[in-house]
SEKOLMAR-928343 format. One line per 5 residues: number of its first residue (from 1); for each residue x, y, z of C-alpha. Coordinates in steps of 0.25 Angstrom, whole numbers, plus 5000, padded with zeros to 4 digits. Example, Ala and Ser with C-alpha at 12.3 -4.5 7.8 and 13.67 -1.06 7.14 Angstrom:
SEKOLMAR-928343
1> 5049:4982:5031 | 5055:4996:5029
end
This chain:
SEKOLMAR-928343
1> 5392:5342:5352 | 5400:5345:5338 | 5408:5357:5340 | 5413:5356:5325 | 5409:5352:5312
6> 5414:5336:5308 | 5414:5343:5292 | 5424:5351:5287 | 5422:5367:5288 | 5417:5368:5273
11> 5413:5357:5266 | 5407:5357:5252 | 5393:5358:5256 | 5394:5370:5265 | 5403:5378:5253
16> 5394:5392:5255 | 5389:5400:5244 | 5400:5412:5242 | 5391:5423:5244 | 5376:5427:5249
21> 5369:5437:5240 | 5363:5451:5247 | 5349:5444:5241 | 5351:5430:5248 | 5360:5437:5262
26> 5345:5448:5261 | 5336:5435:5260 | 5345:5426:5272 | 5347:5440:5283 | 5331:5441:5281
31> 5329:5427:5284 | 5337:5428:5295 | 5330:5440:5299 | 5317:5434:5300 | 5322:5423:5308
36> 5328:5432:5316 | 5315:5439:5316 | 5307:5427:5320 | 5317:5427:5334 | 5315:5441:5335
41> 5300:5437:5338 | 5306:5433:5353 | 5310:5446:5353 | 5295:5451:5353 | 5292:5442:5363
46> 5302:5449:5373 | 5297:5465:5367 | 5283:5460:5372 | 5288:5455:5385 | 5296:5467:5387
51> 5283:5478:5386 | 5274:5468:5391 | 5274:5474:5406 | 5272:5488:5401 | 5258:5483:5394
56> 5253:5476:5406 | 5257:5484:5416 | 5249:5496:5407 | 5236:5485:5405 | 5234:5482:5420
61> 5235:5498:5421 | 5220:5498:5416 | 5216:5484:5416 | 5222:5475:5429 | 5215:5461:5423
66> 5220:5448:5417 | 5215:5443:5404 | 5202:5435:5411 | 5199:5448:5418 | 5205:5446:5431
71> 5214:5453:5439 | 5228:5454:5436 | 5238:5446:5443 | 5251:5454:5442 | 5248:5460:5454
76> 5258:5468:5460 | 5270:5462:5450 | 5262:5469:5438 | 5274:5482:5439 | 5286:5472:5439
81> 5281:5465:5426 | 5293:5470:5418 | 5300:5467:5429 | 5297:5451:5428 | 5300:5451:5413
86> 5314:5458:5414 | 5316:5448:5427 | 5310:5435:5418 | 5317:5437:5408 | 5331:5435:5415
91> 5329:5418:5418 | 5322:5419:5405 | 5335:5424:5399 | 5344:5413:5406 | 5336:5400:5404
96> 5334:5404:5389 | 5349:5407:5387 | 5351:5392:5392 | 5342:5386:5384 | 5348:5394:5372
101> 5360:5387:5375 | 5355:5371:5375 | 5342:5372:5366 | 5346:5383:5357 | 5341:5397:5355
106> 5330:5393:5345 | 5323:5383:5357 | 5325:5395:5367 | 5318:5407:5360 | 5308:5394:5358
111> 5306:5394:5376 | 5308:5408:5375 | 5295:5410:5365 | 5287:5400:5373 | 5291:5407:5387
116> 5285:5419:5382 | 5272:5416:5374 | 5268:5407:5388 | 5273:5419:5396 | 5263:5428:5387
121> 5252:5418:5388 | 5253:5418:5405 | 5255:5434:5405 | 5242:5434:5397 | 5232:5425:5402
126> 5238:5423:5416 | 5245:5435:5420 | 5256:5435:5430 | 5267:5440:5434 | 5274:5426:5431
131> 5270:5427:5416 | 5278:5439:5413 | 5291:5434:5420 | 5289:5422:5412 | 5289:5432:5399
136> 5301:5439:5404 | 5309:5425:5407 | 5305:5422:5389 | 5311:5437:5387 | 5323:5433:5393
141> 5326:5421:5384 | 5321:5429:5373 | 5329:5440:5375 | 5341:5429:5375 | 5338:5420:5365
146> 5333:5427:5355 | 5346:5438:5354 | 5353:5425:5354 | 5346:5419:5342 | 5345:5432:5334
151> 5361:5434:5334 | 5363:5420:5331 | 5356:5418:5318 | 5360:5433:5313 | 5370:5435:5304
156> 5381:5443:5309 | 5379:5456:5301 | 5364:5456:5304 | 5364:5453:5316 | 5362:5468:5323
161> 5350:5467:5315 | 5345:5453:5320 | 5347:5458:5334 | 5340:5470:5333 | 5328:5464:5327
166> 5328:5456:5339 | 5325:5471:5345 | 5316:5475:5336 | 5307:5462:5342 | 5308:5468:5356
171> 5303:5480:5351 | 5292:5472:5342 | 5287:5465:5354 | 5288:5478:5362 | 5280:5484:5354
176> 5268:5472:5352 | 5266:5472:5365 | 5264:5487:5368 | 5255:5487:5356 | 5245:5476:5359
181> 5246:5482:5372 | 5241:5495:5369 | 5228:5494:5371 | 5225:5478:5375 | 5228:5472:5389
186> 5241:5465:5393 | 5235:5451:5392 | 5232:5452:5377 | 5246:5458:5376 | 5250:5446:5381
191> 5244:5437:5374 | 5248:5444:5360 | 5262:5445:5365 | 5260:5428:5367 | 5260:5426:5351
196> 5275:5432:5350 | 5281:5422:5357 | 5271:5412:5349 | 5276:5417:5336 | 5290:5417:5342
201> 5290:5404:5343 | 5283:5399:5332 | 5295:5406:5325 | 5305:5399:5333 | 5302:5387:5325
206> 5307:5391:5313 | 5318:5396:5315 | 5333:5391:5318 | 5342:5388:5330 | 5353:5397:5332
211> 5363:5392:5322 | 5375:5396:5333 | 5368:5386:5343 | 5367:5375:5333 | 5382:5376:5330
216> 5385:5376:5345 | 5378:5364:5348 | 5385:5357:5337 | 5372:5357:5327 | 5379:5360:5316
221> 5370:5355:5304 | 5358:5363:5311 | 5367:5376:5310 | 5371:5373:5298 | 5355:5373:5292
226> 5353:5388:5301 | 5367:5395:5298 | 5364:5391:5282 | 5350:5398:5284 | 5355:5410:5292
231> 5367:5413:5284 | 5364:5408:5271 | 5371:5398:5262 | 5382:5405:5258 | 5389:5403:5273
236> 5399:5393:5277 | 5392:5386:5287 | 5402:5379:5293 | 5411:5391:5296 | 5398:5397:5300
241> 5397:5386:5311 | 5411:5387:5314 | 5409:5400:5317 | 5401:5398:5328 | 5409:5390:5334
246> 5422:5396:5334 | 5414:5408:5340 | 5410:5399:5352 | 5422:5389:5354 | 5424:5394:5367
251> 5412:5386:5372 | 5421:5373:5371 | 5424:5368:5385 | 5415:5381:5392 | 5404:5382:5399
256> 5395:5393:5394 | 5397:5398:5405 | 5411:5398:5404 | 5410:5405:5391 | 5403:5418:5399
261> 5413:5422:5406 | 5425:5422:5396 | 5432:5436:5395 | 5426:5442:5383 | 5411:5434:5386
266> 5411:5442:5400 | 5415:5454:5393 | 5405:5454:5383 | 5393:5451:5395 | 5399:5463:5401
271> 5397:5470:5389 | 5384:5467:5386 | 5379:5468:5399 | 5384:5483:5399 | 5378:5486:5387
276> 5365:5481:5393 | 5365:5491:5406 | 5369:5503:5397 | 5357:5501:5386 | 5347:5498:5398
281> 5352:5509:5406 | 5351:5519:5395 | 5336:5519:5397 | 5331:5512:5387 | 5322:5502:5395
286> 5318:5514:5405 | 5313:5522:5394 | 5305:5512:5388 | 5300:5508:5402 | 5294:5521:5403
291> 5293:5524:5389 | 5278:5529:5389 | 5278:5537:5402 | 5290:5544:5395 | 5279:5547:5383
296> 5269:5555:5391 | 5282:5561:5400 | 5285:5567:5387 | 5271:5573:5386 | 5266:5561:5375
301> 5251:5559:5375 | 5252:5545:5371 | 5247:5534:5375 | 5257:5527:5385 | 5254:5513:5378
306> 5256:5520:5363 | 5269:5525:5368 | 5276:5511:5372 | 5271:5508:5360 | 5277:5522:5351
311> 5290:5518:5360 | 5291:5503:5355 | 5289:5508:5342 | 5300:5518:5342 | 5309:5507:5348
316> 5306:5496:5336 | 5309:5508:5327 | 5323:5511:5333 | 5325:5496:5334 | 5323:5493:5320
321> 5332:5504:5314 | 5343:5499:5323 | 5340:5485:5316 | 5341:5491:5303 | 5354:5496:5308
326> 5360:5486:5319 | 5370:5479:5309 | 5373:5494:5303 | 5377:5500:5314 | 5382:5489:5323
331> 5379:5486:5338 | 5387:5498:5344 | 5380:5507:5332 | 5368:5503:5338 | 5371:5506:5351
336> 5378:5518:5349 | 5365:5525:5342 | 5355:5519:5351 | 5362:5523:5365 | 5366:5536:5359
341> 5351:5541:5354 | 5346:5537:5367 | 5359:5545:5374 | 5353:5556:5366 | 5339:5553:5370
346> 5341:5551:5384 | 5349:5562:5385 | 5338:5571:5379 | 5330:5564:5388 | 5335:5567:5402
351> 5338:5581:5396 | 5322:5585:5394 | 5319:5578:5407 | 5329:5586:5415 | 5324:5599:5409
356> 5309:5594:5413 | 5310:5587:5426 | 5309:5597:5437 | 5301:5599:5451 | 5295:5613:5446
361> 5283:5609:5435 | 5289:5614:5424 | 5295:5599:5419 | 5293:5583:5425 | 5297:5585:5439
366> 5304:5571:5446 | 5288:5564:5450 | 5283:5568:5438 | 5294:5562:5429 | 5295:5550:5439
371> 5279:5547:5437 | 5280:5549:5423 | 5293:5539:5419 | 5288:5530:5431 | 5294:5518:5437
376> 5302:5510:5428 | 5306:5500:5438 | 5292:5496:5442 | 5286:5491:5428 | 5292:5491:5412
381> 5276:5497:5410 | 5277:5509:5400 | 5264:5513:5406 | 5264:5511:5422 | 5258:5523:5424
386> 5242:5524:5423 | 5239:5532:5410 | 5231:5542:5419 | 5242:5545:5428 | 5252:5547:5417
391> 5242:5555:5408 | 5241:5564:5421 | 5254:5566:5422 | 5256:5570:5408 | 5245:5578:5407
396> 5251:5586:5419 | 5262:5597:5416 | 5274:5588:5418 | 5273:5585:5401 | 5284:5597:5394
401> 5282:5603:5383 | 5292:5594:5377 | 5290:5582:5381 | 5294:5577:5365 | 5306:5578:5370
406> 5308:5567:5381 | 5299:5555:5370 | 5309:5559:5359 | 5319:5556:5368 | 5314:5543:5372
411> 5309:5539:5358 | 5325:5540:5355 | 5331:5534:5366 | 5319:5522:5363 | 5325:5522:5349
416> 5339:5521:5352 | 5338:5510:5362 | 5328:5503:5352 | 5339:5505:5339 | 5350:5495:5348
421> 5352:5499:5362 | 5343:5489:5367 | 5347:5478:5357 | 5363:5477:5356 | 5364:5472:5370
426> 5356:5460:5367 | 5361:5458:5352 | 5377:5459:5357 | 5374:5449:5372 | 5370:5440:5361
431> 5382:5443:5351 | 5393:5444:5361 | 5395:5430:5364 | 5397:5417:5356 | 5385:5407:5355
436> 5388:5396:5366 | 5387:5407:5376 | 5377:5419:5370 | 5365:5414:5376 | 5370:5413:5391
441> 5377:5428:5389 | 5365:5432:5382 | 5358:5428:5395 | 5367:5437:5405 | 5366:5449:5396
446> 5351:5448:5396 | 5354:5446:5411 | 5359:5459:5412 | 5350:5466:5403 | 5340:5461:5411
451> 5347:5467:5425 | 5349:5482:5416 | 5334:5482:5413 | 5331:5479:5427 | 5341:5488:5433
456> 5337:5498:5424 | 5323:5499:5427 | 5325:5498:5441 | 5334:5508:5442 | 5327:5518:5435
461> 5318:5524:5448 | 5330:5525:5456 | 5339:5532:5444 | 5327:5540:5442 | 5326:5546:5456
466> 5341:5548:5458 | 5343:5553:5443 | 5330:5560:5440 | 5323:5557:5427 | 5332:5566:5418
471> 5346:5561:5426 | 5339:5546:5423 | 5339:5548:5406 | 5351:5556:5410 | 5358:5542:5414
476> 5351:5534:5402 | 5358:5543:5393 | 5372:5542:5401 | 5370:5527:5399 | 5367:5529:5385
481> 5379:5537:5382 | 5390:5528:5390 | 5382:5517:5381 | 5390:5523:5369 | 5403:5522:5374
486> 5400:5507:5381 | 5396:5503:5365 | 5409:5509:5358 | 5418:5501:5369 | 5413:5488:5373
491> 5402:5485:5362 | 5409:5477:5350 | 5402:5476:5339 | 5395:5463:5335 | 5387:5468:5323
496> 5391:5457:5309 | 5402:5451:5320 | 5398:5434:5320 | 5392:5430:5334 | 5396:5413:5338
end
């Protein structure tokens, strides 16, 4: 494998213009955008899988029957259904960050994509709980991969902006699924959800390798062709390639392996990994768990389904000004104002449910708000109660007279985790560590993301009981808050920095 270039640094055909005009860098970030854009579509795939659960669980609610009209087969598995995708999605994670390494990132998302629209087809036409575990192993590799691609092709200083497109097609996908599934059954869900990964993969086609990979494997000429239509003709290609190798020359004589556990590799996991525990910890993922219980909690008269579909709204919203914003104000800026809105939320939060949970009648006494924010543990369903028996509960007394007050709160916390919360952790355990070694650390922060949204929601009864539902938001605030600080000490800002 060539590990430098035979030529000298700069010979007279790589000379590169002297400057890019604002017209022609406009017309190449927007080309780049759309490439991106096209990866993001993998991004979509995984927002489907992830409200997928909550759209069955609600379907099989009122009609318990397969496509060909037969019983349903979940059985007694059907309440752990987001369970098996966060549970998939972790070998998922592991094999695709392998194969990212040997066939390249652009031939992963490609399995990735294929994964999931045969994963679709299965939950579709031949439901089981297999299928959906099969989805949540291509989630996994998405999850990796297509972070990966997305801060490989960017250019450094719109690269925040790259990153959190990547969010907004969580969101996008999120919210396609909670729509088509308004008032259809999960199989036709399925089945629609199947043509994102199609087009995903159609996409893949056209669109290059990894330019960072290329150079790594000693395909300089191949790099050569996607760094010229990523970066323009104006760049030096050869320092450009260079580059990218000076920013991984620790690979010679190490094992990749190896390479994880340097000092500063280890510290950076460390990092990461913590950041992941506080942002899913501060509630986020709860609260969208339950997020249209918490609508008829806070006396709403809408329909459970139109309110997933208000909250994904609200959340593609907050993610797309933090896109507008993400190169603006930095990684830390993000997180700063996302965790400190939803401090202020959650705060606000805890604060009304305090002053309305009691035993006496006069407020949500602990059963009441227990039945009404349910289970989290048992199903990621935003509906797991029967319409009937939440309408009857609503309809009782327990509603204040100021129950704006608590979907204010949640419609901001919502935002705030939306403007950058949830995404900086997955854009900085991609641009923390150097190429030859990005895909497998990638792997064990997804690792531990997947441990944190696993804890979390398993924790949340317990936390419940022994905190009560006001000391529980109580705590998701405290996290938030010591979230601010963790930012200003140990989060180092990555945003226009070059990544090998």
């Amino acid at each position: 494998m060539a590990e430098s270039p035979t030529e000298p640094l700069n010979p007279p055909a790589e000379v590169p213009a002297k400057t890019e005009s604002p017209a022609q860098r406009r017309a190449r970030l927007l080309r780049q955008g759309g490439k991106v854009f096209l990866a993001s579509l993998g991004c979509w795939v995984m927002g489907s899988m992830f409200t997928f659960p909550s759209v069955v669980a609600t379907d099989l609610l009122h009609s318990n029957t397969t496509i060909y009209g037969t019983p349903i087969s979940f059985g007694n598995s059907l309440d752990m259904l987001g369970s098996l995708v966060q549970l998939g999605s972790l070998p998922g994670a592991w094999a695709v960050a392998g194969l990212a390494v040997v066939l390249g990132r652009r031939y992963s998302m490609m399995i990735s994509g294929s994964v999931a629209f045969l994963a679709w087809l299965g939950v579709g036409l031949s439901p089981s709980s297999v299928g959906v575990a099969v989805s949540g192993m291509a989630m996994g590799g998405l999850t990796v991969v297509v972070n990966i691609y997305a801060i490989e092709l960017a250019d450094p200083d719109v690269r925040g902006m790259m990153g959190m497109m990547l969010n907004l097609g969580i969101m996008a996908g999120q919210l396609v699924t909670v729509s088509v599934g308004y008032d259809t059954r999960y199989f036709v869900v399925a089945l629609v959800d199947a043509l994102i990964p199609a087009i995903f993969f159609l996409a893949l086609i056209w669109l290059p390798e990894s330019p960072s990979f290329l150079v790594l494997k000693g395909r300089d000429e191949e790099a050569r062709k996607v760094i010229r239509q990523l970066r323009g003709e104006h760049i030096n290609v050869n320092e450009e390639i260079q580059n990218y190798r000076a920013m991984n020359e620790g690979r010679e004589g190490r094992s990749m392996w190896r390479g994880l556990v340097q000092p500063r590799v280890l510290k950076n996991l460390g990092i990461v990994s913590m950041l992941f525990v506080i942002v899913f910890f501060s509630g986020f993922f709860i609260v969208n768990a339950n997020a249209s219980r918490m609508f008829k909690a806070a006396g709403s008269t809408i329909d459970a389904n139109l309110a997933a579909i208000i909250i994904n709204i609200v959340q593609l919203i907050g993610g797309f000004i933090g896109f507008l914003f993400a190169d603006k104000l930095g990684r830390k800026g993000l997180l700063y104002t996302g965790l400190s809105l939803m401090f202020i939320s959650l705060t606000g939060l805890a604060t009304y449910v305090g002053l309305t949970e009691s035993d006496s009648g006069d407020g949500f006494s602990e059963k009441q708000t227990d039945d009404l924010l349910g289970n989290a543990t048992a199903t990621l369903s935003t509906s797991a109660f029967p319409n009937e028996q939440t309408d009857d509960l609503i309809d009782s007394s327990v509603v204040p007279k100021h129950g704006w007050i608590p979907l204010a709160c949640l419609i901001v916390c919502q935002f705030g985790a939306a403007f950058g919360v949830n995404a900086i952790p997955f854009i900085l355990s991609t641009e923390y560590f150097p190429t030859w070694i990005r895909a497998q650390a990638s792997g064990i922060c997804f690792s531990v993301y997947t441990a944190a949204s696993f804890s979390a929601l398993q924790l949340y009864t317990p936390m419940r009981e022994g905190l009560t539902q006001a000391g529980l938001y109580g705590f998701y605030a405290c996290v938030s808050a010591v979230g601010i600080p963790f930012t200003y000490f140990f989060i180092t800002e990555t945003s226009g920095q070059q990544v090998g």
